[in-house]
FILO-544752 format. One record per residue: z, y, x of N, C-alpha, C in turn; residue number from 1; residue in one letter. Coordinates in pm, whole numbers, padded with zeros to 5 digits, m for minus. Atoms other than C-alpha are relative to their C-alpha. Last residue first. Layout:
FILO-544752
Z Y X Z Y X Z Y X NUM A
...
This chain:
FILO-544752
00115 00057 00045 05129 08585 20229 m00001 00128 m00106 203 X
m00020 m00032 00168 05400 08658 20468 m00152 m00099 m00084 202 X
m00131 00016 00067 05358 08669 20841 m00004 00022 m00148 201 X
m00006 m00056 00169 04977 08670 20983 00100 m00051 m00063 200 X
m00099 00067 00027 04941 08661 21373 00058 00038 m00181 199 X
m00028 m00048 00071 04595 08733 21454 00107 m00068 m00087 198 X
m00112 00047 00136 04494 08591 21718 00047 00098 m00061 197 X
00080 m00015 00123 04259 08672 21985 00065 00017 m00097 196 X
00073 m00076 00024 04462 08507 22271 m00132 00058 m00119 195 X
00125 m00039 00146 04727 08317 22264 m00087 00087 00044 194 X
00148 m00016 m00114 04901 08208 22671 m00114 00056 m00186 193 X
00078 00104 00054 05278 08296 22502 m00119 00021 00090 192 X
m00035 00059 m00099 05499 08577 22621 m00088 m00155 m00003 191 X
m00055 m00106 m00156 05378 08891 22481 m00002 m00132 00115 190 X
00116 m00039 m00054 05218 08707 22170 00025 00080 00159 189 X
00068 00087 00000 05505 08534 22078 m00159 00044 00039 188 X
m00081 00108 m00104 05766 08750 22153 m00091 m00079 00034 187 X
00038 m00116 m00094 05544 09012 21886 00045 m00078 00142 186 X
00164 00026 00016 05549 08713 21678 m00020 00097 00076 185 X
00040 00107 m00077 05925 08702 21728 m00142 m00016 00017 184 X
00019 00009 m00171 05959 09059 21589 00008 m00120 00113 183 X
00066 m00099 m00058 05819 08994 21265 m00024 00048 00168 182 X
00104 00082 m00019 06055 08732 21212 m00138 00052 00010 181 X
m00031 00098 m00122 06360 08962 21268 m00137 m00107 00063 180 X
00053 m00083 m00153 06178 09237 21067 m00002 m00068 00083 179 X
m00129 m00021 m00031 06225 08949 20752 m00090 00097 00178 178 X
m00008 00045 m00176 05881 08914 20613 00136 00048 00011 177 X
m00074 m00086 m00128 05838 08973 20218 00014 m00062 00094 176 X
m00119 00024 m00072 05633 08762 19974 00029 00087 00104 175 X
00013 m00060 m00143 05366 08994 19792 00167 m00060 00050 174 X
00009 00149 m00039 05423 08898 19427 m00041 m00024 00122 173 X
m00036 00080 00124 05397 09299 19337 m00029 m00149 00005 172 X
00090 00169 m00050 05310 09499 19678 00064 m00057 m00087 171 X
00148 m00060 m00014 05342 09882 19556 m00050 m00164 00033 170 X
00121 00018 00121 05653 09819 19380 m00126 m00014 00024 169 X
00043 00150 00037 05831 09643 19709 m00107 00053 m00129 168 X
00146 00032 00042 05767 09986 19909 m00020 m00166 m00071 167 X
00114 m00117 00007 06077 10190 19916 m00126 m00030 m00075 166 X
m00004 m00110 00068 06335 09945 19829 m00065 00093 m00031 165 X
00028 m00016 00147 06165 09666 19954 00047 00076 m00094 164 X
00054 m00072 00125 06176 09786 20281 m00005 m00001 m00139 163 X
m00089 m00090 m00013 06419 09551 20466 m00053 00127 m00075 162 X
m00139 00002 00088 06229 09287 20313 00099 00073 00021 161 X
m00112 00033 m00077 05907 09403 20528 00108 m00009 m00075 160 X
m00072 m00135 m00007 05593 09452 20356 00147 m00093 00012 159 X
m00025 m00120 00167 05343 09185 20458 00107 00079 m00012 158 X
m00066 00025 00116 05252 09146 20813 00008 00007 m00114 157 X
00073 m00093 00114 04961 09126 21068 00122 m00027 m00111 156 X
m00077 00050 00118 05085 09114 21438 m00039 00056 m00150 155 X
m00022 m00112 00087 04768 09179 21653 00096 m00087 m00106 154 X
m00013 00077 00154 04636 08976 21982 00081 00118 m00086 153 X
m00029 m00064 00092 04497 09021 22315 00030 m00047 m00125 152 X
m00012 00085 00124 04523 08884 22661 00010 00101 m00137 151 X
m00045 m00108 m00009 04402 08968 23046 00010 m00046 m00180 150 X
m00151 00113 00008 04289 08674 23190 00030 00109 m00088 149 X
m00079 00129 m00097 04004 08757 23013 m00013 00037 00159 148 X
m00134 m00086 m00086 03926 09150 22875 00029 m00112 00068 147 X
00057 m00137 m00102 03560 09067 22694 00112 00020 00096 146 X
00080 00102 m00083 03682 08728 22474 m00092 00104 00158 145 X
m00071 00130 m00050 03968 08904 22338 m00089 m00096 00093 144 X
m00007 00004 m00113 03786 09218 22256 00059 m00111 00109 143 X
00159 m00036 m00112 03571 09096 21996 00098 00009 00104 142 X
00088 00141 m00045 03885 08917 21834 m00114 00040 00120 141 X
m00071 00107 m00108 04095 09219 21872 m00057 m00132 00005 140 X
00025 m00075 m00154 03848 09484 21732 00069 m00126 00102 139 X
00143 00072 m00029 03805 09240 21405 00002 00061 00178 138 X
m00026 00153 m00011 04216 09279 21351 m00195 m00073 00103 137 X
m00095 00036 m00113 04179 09636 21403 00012 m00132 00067 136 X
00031 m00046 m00122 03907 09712 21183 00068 m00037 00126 135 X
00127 00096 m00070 04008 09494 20936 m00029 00065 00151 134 X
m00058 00119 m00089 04363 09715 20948 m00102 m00124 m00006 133 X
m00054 m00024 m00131 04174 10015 20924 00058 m00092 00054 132 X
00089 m00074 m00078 03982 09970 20609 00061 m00009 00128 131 X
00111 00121 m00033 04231 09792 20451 m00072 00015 00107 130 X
m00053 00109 m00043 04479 10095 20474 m00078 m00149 00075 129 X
00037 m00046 m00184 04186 10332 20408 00108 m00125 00089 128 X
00122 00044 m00032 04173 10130 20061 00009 00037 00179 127 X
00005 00071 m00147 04548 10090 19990 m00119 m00036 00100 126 X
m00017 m00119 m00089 04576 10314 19665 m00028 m00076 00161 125 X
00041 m00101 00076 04545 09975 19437 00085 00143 00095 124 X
m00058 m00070 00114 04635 09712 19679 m00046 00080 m00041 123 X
m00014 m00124 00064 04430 09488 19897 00101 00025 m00077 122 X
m00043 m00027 00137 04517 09143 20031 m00038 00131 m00045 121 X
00039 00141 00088 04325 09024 20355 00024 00024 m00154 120 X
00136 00031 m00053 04335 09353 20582 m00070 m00096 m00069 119 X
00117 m00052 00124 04599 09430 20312 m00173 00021 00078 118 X
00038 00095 00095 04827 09213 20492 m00073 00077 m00096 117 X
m00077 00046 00170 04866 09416 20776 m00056 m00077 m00061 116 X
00086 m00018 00122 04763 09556 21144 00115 00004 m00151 115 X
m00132 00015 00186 04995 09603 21451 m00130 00053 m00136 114 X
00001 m00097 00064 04858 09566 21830 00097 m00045 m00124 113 X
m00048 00066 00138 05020 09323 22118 m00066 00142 m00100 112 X
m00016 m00128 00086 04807 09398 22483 00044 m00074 m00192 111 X
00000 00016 00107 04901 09124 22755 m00004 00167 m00101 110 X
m00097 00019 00124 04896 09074 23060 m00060 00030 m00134 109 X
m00052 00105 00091 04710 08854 23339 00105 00066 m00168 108 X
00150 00069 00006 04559 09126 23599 00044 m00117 m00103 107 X
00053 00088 m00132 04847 09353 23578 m00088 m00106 m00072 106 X
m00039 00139 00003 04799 09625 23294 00033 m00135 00169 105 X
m00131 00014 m00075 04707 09966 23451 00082 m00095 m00067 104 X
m00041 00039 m00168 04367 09899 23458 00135 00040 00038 103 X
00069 00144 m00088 04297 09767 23118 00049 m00010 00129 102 X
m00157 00069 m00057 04564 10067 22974 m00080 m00157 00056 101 X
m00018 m00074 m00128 04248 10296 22868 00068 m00079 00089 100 X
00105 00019 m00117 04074 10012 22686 00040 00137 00100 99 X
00040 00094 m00052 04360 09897 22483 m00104 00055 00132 98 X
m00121 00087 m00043 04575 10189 22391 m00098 m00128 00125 97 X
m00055 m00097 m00166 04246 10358 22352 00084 m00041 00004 96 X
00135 00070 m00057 04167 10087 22070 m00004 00080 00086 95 X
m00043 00119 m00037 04558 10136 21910 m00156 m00028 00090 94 X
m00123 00031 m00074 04500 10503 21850 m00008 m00153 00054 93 X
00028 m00045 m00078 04120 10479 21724 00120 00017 00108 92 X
00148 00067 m00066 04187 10215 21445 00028 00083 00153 91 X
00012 00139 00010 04542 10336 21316 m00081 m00099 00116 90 X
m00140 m00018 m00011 04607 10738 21335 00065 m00180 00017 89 X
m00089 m00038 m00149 04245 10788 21412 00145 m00030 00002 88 X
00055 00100 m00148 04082 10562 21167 00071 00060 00143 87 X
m00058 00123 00057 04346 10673 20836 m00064 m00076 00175 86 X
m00117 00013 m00041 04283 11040 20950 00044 m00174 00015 85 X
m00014 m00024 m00188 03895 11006 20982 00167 m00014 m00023 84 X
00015 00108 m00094 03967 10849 20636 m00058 00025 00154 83 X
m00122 00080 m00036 04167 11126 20500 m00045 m00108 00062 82 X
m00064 m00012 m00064 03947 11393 20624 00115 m00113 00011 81 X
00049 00053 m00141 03648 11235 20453 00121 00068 00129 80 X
00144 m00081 m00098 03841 11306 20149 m00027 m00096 00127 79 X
m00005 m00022 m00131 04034 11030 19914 m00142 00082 00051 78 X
m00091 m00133 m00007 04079 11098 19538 00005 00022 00175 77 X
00047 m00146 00061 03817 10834 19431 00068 00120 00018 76 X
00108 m00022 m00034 03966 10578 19612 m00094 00115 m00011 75 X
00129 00033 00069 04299 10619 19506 m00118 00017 00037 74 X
m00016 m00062 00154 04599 10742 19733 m00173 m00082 m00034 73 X
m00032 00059 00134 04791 10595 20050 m00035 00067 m00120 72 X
00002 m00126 00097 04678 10815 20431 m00014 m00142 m00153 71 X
00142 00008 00057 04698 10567 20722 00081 00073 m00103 70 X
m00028 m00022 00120 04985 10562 21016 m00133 00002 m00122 69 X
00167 m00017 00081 04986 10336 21271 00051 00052 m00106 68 X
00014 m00084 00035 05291 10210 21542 m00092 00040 m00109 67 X
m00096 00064 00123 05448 09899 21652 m00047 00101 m00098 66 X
00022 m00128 00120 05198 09899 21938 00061 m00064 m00137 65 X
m00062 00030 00153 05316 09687 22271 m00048 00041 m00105 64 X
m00002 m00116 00066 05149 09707 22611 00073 m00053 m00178 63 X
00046 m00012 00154 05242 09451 22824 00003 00125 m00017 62 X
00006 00170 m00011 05294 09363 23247 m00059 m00019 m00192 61 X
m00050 00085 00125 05304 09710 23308 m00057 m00160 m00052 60 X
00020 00073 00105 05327 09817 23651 m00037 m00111 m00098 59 X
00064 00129 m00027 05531 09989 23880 m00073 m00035 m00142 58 X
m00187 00097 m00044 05811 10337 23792 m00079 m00217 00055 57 X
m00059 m00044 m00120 05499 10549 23791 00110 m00049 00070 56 X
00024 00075 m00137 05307 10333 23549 00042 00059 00123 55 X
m00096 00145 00038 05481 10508 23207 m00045 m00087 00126 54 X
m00166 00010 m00028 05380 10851 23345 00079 m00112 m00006 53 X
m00039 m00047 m00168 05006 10773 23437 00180 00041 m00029 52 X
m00016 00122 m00075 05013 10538 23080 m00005 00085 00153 51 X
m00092 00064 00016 05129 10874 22844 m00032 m00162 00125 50 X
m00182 m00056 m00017 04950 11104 23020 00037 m00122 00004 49 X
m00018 00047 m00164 04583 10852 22931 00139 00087 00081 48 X
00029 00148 m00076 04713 10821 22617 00034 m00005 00125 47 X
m00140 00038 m00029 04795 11198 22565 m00010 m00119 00052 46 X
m00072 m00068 m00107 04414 11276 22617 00148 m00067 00020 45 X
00074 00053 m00098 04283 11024 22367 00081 00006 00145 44 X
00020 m00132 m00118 04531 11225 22120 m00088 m00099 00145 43 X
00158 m00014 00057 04587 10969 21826 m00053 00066 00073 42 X
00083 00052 m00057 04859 10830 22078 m00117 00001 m00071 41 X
00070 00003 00142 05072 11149 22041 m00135 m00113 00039 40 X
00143 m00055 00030 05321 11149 22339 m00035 m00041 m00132 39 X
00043 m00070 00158 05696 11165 22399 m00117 00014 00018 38 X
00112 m00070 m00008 05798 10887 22665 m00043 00096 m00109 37 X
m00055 m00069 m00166 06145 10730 22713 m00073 00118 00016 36 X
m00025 00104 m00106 06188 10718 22315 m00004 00094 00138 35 X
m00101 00095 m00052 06134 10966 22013 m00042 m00055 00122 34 X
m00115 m00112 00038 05913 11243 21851 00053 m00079 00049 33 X
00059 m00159 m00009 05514 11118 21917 00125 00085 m00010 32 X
00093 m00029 00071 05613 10776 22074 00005 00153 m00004 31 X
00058 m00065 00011 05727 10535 22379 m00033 00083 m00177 30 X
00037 m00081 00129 05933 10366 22479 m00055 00101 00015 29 X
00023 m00161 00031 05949 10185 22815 m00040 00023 m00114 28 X
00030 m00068 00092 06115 09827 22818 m00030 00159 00052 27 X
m00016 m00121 00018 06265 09590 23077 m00159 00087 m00077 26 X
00128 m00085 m00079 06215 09233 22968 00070 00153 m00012 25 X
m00027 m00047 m00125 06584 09041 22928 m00144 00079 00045 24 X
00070 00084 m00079 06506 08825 22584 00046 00008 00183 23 X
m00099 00117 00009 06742 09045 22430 m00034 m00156 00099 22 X
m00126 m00020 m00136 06555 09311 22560 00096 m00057 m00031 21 X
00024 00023 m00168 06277 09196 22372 00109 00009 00057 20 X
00040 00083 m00022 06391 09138 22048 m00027 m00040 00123 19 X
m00106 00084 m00032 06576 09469 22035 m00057 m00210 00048 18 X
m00075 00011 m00100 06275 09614 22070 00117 m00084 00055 17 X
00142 00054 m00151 06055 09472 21861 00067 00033 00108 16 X
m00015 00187 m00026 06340 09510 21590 m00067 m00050 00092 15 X
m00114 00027 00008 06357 09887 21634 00012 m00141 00038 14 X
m00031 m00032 m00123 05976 09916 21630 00124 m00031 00055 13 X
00100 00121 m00072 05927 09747 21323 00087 00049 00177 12 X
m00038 00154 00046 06149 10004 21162 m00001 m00102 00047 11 X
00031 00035 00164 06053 10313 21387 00089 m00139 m00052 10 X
m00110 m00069 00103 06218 10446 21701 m00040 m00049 m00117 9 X
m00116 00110 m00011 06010 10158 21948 00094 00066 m00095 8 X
m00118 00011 00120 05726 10337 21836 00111 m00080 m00016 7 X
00046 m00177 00099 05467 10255 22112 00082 m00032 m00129 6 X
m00007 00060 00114 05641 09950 22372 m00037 00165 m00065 5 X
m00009 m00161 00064 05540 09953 22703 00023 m00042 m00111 4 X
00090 m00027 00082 05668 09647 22866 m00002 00128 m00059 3 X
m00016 m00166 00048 05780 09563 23201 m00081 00003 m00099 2 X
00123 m00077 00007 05828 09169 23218 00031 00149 m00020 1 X
């Protein structure tokens, strides 16, 4: 398969890649400072760039998103800038992913997004987090039944055991995901017939 993949330089991203092209799919990267492609996919505009340059070589059979950033502090301390930031850098990126890239998908593939486990679990500072990864998860059910043949689904993890240095204090009895098993669920939604789903690693 040709797949786009957004943030193949990150953590996640890294392992999503290698996953694939172990498999044998050829790969275009993509993000805002790294890979084949450099765009900004909170940028509407870049989007549509970024899929007329990534469909010039034939196309894409998947879209990938390993990507999303959201703004981490106390309810009471967040502006209305941080949650437009938290929906554009999360919500609004990954939902132009989807509905610009309909027609340059082929007629059967597949769009993979990237939520979390605080769509289900909260943490203390983790509200826009939440916020954005319901959003995401609920966007891919609705759209799942609107896009057929054409397939959608969203890996939702908990914090990655290669992180727990950084971020195990913030998730406290929060089993960890191995990246490796992270990026089979991305395998598993690329190459599988699922649709809708919401693939939820950890607990």
């Amino acid at each position: 398969m040709r797949i786009l993949l957004i943030g193949a330089g990150g953590l996640l991203g890294s392992a999503v890649h290698q996953a694939l092209t172990d498999r044998g799919h050829k790969l275009v990267t993509a993000g805002r400072s790294s890979g084949d492609l450099r765009y900004d996919i909170t940028d509407p505009a870049q989007i549509a760039a970024l899929y007329e340059a990534a469909g010039r070589d034939g196309q894409l059979d998947a879209v990938a998103s390993a990507a999303g950033s959201v703004p981490y502090r106390p309810v009471a301390e967040m502006t209305p800038q941080d949650w437009t930031a938290a929906f554009q850098g999360k919500v609004l990126s990954q939902v132009e992913l989807v509905r610009q890239g309909l027609d340059q998908l082929s007629p059967r593939g597949s769009f993979t997004l990237i939520t979390g486990v605080l769509a289900r679990s909260p943490i203390v500072t983790g509200a826009a987090a939440s916020l954005a990864n319901g959003a995401v998860e609920a966007f891919v059910r609705a759209a799942a039944i609107e896009i057929a043949p054409q397939r959608i689904n969203a890996v939702s993890p908990t914090v990655f055991t290669e992180a727990l240095d950084v971020y195990g204090d913030f998730f406290p009895g929060f089993a960890p995901v191995g990246l490796a098993e992270v990026a089979q669920a991305y395998v598993r939604s690329i190459e599988g017939a699922e649709t809708g789903r919401v693939f939820e690693l950890g607990s």
